[in-house]
MIMARMI-381672 format. One record per residue (C-alpha): residue in one letter; z, y, x. Coordinates in nm, 2 decimals. Layout:
! residues N
A	Z	Y	X
...
This chain:
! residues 239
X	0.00	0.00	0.00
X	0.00	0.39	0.11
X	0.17	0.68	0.08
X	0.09	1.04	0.10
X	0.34	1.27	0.17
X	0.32	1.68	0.31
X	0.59	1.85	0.09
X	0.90	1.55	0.11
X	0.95	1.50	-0.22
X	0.64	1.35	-0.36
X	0.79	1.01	-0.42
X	1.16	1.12	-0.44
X	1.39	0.91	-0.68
X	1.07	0.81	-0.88
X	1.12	0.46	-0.95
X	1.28	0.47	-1.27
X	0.95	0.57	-1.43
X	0.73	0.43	-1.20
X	0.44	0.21	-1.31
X	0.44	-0.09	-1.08
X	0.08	-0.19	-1.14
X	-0.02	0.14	-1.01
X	0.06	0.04	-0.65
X	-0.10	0.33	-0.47
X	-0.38	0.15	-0.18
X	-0.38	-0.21	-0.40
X	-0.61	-0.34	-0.68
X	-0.42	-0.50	-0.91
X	-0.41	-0.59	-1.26
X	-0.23	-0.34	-1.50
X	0.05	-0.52	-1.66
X	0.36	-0.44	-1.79
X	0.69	-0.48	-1.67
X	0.80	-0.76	-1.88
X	0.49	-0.98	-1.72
X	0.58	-0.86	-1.34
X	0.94	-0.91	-1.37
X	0.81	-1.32	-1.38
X	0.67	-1.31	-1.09
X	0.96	-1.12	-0.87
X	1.07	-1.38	-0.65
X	0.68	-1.31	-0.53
X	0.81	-1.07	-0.27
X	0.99	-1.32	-0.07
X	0.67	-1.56	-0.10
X	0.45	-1.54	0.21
X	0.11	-1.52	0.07
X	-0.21	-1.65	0.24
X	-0.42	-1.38	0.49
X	-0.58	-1.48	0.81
X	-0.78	-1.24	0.83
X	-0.60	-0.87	0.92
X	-0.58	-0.63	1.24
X	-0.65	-0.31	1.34
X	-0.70	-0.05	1.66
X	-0.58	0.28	1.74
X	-0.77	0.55	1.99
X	-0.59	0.89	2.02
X	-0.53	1.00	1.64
X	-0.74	0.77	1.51
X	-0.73	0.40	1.38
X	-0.81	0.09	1.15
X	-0.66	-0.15	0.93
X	-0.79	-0.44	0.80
X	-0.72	-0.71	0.56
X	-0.81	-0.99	0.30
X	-0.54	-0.99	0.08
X	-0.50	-1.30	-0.16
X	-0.28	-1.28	-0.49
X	-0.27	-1.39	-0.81
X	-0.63	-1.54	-0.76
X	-0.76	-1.19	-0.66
X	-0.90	-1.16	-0.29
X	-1.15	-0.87	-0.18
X	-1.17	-0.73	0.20
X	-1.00	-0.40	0.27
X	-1.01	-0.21	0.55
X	-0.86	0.15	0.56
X	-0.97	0.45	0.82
X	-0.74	0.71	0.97
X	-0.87	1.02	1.13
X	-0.81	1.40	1.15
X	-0.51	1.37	0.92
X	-0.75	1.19	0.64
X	-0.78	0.84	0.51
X	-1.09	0.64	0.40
X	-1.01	0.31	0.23
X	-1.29	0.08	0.17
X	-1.30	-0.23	-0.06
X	-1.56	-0.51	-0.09
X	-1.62	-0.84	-0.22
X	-1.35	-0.81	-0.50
X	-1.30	-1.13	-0.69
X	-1.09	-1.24	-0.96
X	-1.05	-1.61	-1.02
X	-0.87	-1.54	-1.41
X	-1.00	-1.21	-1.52
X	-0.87	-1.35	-1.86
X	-0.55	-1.22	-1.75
X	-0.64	-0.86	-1.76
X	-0.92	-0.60	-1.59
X	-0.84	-0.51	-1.26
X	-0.79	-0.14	-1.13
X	-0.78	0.02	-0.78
X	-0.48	0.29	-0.74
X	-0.52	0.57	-0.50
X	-0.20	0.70	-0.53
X	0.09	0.76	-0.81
X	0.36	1.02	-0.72
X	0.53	1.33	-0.89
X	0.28	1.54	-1.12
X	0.17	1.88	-0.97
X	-0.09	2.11	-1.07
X	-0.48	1.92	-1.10
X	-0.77	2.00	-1.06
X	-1.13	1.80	-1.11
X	-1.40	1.94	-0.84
X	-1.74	2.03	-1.03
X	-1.92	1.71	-1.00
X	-1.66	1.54	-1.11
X	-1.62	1.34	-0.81
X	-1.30	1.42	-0.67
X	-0.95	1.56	-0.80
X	-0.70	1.81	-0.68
X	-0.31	1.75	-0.72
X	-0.06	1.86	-0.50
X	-0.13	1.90	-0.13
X	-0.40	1.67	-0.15
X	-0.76	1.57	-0.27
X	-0.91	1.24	-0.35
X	-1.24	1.18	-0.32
X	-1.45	0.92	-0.49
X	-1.77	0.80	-0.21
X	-1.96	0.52	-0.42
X	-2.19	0.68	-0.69
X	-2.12	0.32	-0.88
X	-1.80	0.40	-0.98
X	-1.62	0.65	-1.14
X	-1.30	0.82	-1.07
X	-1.00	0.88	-1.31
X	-0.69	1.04	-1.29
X	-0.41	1.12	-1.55
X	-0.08	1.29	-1.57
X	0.19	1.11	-1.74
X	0.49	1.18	-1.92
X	0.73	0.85	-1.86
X	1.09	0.77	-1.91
X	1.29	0.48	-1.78
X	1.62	0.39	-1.61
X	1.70	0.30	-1.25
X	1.88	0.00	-1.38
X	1.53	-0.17	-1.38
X	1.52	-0.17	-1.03
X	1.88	-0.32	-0.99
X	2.12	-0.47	-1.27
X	2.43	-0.31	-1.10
X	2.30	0.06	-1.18
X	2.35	0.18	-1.53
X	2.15	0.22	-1.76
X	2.10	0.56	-1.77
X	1.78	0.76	-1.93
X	1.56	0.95	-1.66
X	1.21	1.08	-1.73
X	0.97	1.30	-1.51
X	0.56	1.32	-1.51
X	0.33	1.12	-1.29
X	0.01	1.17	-1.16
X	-0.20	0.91	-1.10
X	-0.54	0.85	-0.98
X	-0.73	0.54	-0.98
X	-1.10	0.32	-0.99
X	-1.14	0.09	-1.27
X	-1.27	-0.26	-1.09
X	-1.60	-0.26	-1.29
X	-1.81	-0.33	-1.00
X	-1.73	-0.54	-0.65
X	-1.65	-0.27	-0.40
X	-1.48	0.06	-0.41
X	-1.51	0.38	-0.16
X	-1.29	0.66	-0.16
X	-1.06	0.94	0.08
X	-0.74	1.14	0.08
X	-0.80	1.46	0.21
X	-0.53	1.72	0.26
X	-0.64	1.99	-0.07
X	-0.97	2.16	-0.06
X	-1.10	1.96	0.22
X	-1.46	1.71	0.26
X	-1.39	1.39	0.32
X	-1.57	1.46	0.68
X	-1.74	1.07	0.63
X	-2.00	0.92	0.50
X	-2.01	0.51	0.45
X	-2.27	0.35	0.62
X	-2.13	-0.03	0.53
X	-1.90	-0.14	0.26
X	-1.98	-0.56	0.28
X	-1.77	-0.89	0.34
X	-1.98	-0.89	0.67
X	-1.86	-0.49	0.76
X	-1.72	-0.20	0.65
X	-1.74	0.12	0.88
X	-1.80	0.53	0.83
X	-1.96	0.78	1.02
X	-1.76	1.10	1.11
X	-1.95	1.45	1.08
X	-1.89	1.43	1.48
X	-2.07	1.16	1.54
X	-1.83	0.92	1.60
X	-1.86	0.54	1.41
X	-1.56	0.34	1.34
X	-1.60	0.02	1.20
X	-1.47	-0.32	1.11
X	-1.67	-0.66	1.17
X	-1.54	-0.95	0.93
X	-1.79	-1.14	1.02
X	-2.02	-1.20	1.37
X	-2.32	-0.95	1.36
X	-2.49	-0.62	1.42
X	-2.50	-0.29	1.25
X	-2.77	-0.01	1.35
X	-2.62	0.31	1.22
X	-2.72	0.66	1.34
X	-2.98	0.55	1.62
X	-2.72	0.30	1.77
X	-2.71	-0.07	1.73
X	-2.35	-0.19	1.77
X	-2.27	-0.59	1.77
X	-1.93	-0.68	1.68
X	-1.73	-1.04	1.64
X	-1.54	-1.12	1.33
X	-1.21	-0.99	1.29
X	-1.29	-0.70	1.59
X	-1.28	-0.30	1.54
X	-1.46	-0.06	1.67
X	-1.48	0.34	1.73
X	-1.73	0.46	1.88
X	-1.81	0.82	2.00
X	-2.10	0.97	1.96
């Protein structure tokens, strides 16, 4: 999961009303808490992934991974540069959609003031912007009005009544793959996707530079280079 903080207090004392299935950085099935609370001894299940890594050079770096639960898998690999993220998904697959639709999160934190850009592409809240980059889907975000008590979170608290508004902004799972940054507020994404497959992901930086991720053995010609990578290896390149 991720979390994007500048003020402090984006995430403080939210849990009470937090929604659960709106992990921010996971796809996930919305449920409610009744149907997750069956499933809490989850946590302290280790759950299949042999495939995850990463690299760092100066401020920059990757993560990768093919998360496994609940019969949904996809290949995820997130991209840190210049104080902004790009999070790429691919291959999304869902062994018992009869359970419910699936739905990438973004983030979900204390309600500020939001703002939709013009094209509709990319929303303001806070000290951040969010950015859809695949013209297949579509971007939504919502602010919430929620009430709950921390005694959800542990039966020794009381049950006490708190309520507060959430943002939230996610990508409904209608198609395979999903493409999208966090920016701090007002500010391009800076990167454009050149791959989003099971084989590799990667992005090109207005500077020139490639990073990239190889899940599988191949090549990738991007920008006049070609660049040959093994599974499971990361690379950033300068221009």
């Amino acid at each position: 999961r991720t979390c994007f903080m500048r003020r402090g207090d984006e995430y403080l004392d939210v849990n009470p009303i937090y929604d659960f299935a709106h992990m921010p950085g996971t796809t996930a099935r919305l449920e409610t808490d009744d149907q997750l609370k069956v499933r809490m001894d989850w946590w302290c299940v280790p759950l299949p992934n042999d495939h995850t890594g990463g690299m760092t050079r100066g401020d920059r770096g990757i993560i990768f991974e093919r998360p496994e639960h609940d019969g949904i898998t996809a290949i995820v690999s997130f991209f840190a540069f210049d104080g902004k993220l790009v999070a790429l998904g691919a291959d999304i697959r869902d062994e018992a959609p009869e359970k419910g639709a699936l739905t990438t999160t973004l983030d979900q934190c204390r309600a500020r003031e939001m703002q939709w850009s013009e094209d509709g592409q990319s929303v303001h809240h806070g000290e951040f912007t969010y950015h859809n980059l695949d013209e297949n889907t579509r971007l939504c975000a919502e602010i919430t009005h929620r009430t709950g008590s921390w005694k959800r979170n542990s039966y020794e608290e009381p049950l006490t009544h708190e309520e507060g508004d959430l943002f939230c902004a996610y990508i409904p799972a209608e198609q395979d793959s999903y493409a999208y940054a966090v920016t701090p507020r007002g500010e391009g994404a800076s990167a454009c996707v050149v791959s989003n497959t099971s084989a590799c992901q990667a992005i090109l930086l207005e500077d020139g530079t490639l990073m990239a991720v190889f899940h599988e053995d191949g090549t990738l010609a991007v920008d006049g280079r070609t660049v040959t990578g093994s599974a499971k290896e990361c690379v950033i390149l300068e221009a």
